[in-house]
C-alpha positions as CSV (number, residue, x, y, z in Angstrom):
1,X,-3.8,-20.6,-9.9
2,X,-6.9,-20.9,-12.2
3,X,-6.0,-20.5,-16.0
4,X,-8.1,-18.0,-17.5
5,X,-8.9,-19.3,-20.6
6,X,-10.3,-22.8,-19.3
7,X,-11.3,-21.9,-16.1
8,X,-9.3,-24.9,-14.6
9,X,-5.9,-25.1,-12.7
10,X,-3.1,-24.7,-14.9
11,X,-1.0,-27.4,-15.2
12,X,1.4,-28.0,-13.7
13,X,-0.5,-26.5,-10.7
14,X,0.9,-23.7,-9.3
15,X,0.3,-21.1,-5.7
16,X,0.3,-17.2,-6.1
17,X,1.1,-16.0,-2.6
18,X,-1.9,-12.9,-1.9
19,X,0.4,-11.8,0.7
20,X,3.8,-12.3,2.2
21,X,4.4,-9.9,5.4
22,X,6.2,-12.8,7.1
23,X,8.6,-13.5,4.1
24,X,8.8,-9.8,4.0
25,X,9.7,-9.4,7.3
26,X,11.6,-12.2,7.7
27,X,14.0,-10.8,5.0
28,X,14.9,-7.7,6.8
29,X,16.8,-6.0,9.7
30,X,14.0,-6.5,11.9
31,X,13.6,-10.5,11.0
32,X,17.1,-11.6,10.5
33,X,18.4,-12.4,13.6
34,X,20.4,-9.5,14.4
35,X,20.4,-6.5,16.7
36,X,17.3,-4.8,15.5
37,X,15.4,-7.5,15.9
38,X,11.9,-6.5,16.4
39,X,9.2,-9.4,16.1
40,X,5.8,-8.3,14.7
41,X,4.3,-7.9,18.1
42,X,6.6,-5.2,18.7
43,X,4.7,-2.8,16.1
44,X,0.9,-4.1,15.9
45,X,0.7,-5.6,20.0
46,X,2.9,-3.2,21.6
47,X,3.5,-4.0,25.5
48,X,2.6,-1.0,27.7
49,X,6.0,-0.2,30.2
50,X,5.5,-1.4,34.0
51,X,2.6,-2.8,33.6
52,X,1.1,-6.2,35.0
53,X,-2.4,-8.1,35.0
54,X,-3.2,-11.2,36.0
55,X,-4.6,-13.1,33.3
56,X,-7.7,-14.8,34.9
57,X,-9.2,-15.4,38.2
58,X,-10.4,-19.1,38.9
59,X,-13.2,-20.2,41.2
60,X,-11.8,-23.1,43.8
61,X,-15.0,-23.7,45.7
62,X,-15.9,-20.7,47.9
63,X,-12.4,-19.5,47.7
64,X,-11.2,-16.6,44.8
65,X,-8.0,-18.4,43.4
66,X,-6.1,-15.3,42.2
67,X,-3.5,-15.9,39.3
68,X,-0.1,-14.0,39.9
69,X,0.2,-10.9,37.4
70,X,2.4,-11.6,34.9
71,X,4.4,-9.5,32.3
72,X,4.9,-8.5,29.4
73,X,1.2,-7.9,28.4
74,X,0.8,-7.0,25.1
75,X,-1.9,-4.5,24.3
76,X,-4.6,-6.5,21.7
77,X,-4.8,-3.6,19.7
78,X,-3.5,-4.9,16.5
79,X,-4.0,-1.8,14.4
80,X,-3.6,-2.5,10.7
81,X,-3.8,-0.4,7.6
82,X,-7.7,-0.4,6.2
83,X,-9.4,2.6,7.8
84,X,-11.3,2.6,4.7
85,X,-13.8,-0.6,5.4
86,X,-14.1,-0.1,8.9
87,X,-15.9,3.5,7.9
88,X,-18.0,1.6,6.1
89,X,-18.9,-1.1,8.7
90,X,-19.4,1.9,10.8
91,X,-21.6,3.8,7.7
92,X,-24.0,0.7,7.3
93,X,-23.9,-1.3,10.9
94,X,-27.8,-1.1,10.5
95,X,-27.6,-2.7,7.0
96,X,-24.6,-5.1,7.3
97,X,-26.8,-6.0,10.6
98,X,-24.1,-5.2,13.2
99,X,-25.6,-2.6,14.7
100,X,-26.5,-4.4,17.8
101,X,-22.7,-5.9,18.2
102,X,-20.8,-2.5,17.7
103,X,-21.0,1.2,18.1
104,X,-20.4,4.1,16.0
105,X,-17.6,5.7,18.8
106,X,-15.9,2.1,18.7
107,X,-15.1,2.7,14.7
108,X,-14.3,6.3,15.4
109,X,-11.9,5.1,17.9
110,X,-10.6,2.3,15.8
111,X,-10.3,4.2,12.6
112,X,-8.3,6.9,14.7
113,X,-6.2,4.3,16.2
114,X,-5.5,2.9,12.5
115,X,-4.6,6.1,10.6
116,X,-2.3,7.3,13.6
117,X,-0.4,3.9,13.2
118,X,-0.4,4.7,9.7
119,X,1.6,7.8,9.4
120,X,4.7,6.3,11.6
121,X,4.8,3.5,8.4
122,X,6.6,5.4,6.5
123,X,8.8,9.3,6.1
124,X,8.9,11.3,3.3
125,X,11.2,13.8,2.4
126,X,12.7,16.9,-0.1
127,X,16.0,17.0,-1.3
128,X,18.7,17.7,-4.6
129,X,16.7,20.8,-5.2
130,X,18.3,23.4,-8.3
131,X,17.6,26.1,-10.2
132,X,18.6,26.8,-13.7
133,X,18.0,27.5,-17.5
134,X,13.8,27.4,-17.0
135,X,14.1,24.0,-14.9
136,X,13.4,23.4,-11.6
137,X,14.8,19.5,-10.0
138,X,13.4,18.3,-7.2
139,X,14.3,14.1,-5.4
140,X,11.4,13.1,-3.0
141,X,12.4,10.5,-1.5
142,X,9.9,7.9,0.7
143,X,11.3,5.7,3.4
144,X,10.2,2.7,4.8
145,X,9.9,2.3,8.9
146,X,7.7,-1.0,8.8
147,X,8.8,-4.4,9.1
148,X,7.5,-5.5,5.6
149,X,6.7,-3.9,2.1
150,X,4.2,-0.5,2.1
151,X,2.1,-1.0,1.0
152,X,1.4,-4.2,2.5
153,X,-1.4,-7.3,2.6
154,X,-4.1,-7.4,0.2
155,X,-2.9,-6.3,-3.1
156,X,-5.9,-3.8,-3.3
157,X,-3.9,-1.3,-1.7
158,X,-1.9,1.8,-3.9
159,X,0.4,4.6,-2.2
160,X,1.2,7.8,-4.1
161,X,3.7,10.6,-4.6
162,X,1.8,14.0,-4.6
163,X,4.0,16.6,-5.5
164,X,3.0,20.3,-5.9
165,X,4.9,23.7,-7.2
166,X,3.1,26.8,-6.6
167,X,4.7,30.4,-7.5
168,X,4.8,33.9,-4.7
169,X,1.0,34.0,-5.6
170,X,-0.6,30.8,-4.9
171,X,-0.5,29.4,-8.2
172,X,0.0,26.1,-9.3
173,X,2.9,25.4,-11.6
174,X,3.5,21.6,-11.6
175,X,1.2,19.2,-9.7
176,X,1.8,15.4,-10.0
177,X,-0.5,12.9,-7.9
178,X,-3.5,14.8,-7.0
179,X,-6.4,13.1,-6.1
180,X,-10.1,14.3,-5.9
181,X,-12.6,14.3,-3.3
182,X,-13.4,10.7,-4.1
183,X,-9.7,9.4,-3.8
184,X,-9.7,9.3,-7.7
185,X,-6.5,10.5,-9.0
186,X,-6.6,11.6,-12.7
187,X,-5.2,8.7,-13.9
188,X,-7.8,6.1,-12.7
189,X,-10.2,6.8,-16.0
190,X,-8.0,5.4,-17.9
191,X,-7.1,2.5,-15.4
192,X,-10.9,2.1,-15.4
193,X,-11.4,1.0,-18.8
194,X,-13.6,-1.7,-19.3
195,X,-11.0,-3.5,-21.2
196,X,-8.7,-3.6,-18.3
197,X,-11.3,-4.6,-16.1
198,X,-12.6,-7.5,-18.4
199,X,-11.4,-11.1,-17.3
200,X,-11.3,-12.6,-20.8
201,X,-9.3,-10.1,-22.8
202,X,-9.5,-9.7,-26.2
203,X,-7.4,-10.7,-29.2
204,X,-4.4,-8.3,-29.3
205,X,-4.9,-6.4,-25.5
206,X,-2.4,-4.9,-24.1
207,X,-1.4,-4.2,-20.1
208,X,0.6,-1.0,-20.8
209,X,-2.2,1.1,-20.3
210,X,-4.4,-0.3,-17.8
211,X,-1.5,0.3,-14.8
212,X,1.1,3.4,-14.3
213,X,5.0,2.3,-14.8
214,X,7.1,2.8,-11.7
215,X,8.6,6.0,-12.1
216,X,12.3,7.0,-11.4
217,X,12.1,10.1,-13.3
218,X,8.7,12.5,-13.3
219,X,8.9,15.2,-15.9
220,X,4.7,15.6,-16.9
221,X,1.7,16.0,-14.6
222,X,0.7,13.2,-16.2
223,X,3.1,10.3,-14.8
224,X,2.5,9.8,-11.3
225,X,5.2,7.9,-8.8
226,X,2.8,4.8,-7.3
227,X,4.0,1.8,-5.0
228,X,1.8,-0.8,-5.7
229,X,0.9,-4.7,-6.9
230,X,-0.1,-5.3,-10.0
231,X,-0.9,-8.8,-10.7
232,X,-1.0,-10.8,-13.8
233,X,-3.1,-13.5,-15.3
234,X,-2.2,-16.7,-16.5
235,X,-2.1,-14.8,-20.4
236,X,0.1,-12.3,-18.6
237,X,-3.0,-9.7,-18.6
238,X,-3.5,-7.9,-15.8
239,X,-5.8,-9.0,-13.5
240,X,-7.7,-8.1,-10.6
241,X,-9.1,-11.7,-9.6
242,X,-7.3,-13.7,-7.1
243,X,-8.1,-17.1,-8.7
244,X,-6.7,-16.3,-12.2
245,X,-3.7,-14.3,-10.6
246,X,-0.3,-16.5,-11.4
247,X,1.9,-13.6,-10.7
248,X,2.9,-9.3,-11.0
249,X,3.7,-7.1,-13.8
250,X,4.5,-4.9,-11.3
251,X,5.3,-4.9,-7.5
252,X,7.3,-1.8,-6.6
253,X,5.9,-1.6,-2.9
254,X,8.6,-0.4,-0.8
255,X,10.8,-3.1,0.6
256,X,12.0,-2.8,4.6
257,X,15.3,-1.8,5.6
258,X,17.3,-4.8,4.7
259,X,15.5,-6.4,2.5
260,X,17.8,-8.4,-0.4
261,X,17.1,-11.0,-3.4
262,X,21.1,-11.9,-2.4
263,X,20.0,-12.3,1.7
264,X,19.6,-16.4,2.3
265,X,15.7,-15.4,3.6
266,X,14.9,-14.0,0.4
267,X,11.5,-16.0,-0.8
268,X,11.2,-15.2,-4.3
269,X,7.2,-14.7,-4.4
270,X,8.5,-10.8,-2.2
271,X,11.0,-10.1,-5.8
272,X,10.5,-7.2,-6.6
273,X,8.4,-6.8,-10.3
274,X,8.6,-4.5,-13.0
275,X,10.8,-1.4,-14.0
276,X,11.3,-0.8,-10.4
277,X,13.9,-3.8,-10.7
278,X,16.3,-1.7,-12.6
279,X,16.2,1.8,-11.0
280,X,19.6,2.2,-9.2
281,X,17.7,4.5,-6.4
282,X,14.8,1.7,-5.5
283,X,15.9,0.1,-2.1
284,X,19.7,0.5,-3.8
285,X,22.5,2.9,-2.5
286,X,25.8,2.8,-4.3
287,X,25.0,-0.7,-6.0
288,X,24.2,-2.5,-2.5
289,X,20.5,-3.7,-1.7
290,X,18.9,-3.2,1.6
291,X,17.8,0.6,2.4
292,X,13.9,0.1,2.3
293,X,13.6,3.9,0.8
294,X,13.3,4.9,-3.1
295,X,14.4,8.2,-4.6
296,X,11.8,9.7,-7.1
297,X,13.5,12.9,-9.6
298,X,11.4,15.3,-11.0
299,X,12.3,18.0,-13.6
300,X,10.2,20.5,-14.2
301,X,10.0,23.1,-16.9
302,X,9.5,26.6,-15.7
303,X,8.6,29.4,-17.9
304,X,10.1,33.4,-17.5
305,X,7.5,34.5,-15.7
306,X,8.6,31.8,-13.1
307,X,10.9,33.8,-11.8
308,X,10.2,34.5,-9.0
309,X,10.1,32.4,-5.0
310,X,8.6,28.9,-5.2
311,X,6.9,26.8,-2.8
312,X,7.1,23.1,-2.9
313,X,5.2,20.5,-1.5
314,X,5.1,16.5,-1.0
315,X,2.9,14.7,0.4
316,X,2.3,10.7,0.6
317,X,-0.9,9.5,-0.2
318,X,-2.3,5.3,1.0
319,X,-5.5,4.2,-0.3
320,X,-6.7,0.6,0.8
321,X,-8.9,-0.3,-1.7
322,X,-8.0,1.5,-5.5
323,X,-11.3,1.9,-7.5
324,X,-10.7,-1.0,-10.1
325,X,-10.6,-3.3,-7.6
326,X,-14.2,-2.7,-6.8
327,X,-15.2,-2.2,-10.1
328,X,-13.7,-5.3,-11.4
329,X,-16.1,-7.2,-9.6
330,X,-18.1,-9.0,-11.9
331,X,-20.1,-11.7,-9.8
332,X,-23.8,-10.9,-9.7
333,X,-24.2,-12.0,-5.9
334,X,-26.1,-9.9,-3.4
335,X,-22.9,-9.6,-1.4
336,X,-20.8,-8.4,-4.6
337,X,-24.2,-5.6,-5.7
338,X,-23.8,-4.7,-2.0
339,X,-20.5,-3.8,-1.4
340,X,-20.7,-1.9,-4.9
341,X,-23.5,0.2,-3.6
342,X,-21.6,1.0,-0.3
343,X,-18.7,2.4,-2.1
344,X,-20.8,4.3,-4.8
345,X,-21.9,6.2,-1.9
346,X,-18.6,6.4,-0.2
347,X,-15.5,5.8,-2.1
């Protein structure tokens, strides 16, 4: 960790972990040694059924030297979670001089591969729904089906609640978490702020406004329910550089099924951060840890002339790279002017 005021390591020296999927995983049903064991292979380097291959043939003089087949064999797939910069590579293989080394139907594969293994990550769902006095409640409530935190990796990455209320005619009542063409939600101008960007702060800044609180109850358009890091500098500002980051005000990215600060794998750098530490419904059923799924409650005024049949809808949203973390960049490289470019002209 580099203080930010000096420039130098902080003394005494210190590690921020950029990710932890294997403390993550380690510290849930599917890493703890029990029945549901299910190593990280299992998910990302699945093993097609009754299937064999020899793994090589060697040349013995004239004679073909055939190795037995073997099983398992585990598919080398490894699908992961950023469609988003492999539409790029496949946007500016010319530019990024790849062309020659790839093809566009190999990212088109690849990207299709990635999103499909995206939407079994995680299930989201309606429920406590009433009725009464001119308010409508509503609990969505996301669950985890991973082996580690969503989102997960880099620290770039954001995943969002969108929930929407339209009356018998179409129109919209309540909508929370919309984002625009651009993968901008409303929000993100004021996350944008040059003052939250900055890396030296100045004299009396505050982080209150430059992230959105974790959210257990949603009651304005406004306040949107977000699962994401947030990390923190070594003033306790938020930060979006890796060197200066010493730790999170927030990290309310959904823990796996299991997960526990009172489990004897628990690695303190996975803690959970910020207000999501005291809401009784994140990864918490009746007081007891472990059930990798948060409840978000929403309350929303209706007027009369809502009287009539509603529609509601919810919808989970992932994002791999959020905009601040792009434009936070503040090196003047070729590489950094570059990648700004490519995501000017495809956020």
């Amino acid at each position: 960790v580099f203080d930010v005021n000096s420039g130098h390591p902080v003394e005494p020296p210190a590690v921020f972990r950029e990710q932890a999927p294997y403390a993550e995983w380690r510290n849930s049903r599917f890493g703890n040694g029990g029945e549901d064991d299910k190593s990280c292979q299992d998910c990302h380097m699945p093993s097609p059924p009754d299937y064999a291959t020899r793994i090589a043939v060697m040349r013995s003089g004239t004679v073909n030297r055939r190795w037995p087949e073997r099983q398992p064999y585990s598919v080398h797939g490894l699908s992961g979670g950023n469609t988003y910069v492999l539409g790029l590579l496949k946007t500016w293989r010319e530019e990024l001089g790849i062309a020659q080394l790839t093809s566009e139907q190999g990212f088109v594969a690849a990207i299709a591969e990635g999103r499909e293994f995206l939407r079994q990550a995680a299930d989201v769902s309606l429920s406590c729904q009433s009725r009464d006095s001119g308010l409508l409640q509503l609990c969505v409530t996301v669950t985890n089906r991973s082996g580690h935190k969503l989102p997960t990796g880099y620290p770039s990455r954001r995943m969002w609640v969108q929930l929407v209320v339209t009356d018998s005619r179409g129109d919209v009542l309540f909508e929370s978490g919309s984002a625009d063409e651009n993968g901008y939600l409303t929000l993100d101008s004021k996350l944008l702020d040059p003052a939250c960007l900055a890396v030296d702060k100045s004299e009396g800044f505050s982080s209150t406004n430059c992230y959105e609180s974790h959210h257990d109850l949603i009651t304005r358009p406004d306040e949107v329910a977000i699962y994401e890091a947030v990390m923190a500098d070594s003033n306790a500002d938020v930060t979006y550089s890796l060197l200066h980051a010493a730790g999170y005000l927030k990290d309310n990215r959904l823990p796996p099924a299991g997960f526990s600060s009172l489990a004897p794998n628990f690695d303190a750098a996975t803690a959970v951060a910020g207000a999501a530490a005291r809401d009784d419904s994140f990864n918490r059923a009746d007081g007891m840890q472990g059930t990798g799924r948060d409840t978000v409650h929403y309350r929303i005024p209706l007027s009369a002339k809502d009287a009539g049949q509603l529609s509601v809808t919810a919808r989970l949203w992932y994002q791999s790279v959020r905009p601040a973390f792009v434009m936070a960049l503040r090196h003047g490289g070729s590489k950094v002017r570059q990648m700004q470019h490519m995501y000017r002209k495809q956020p």
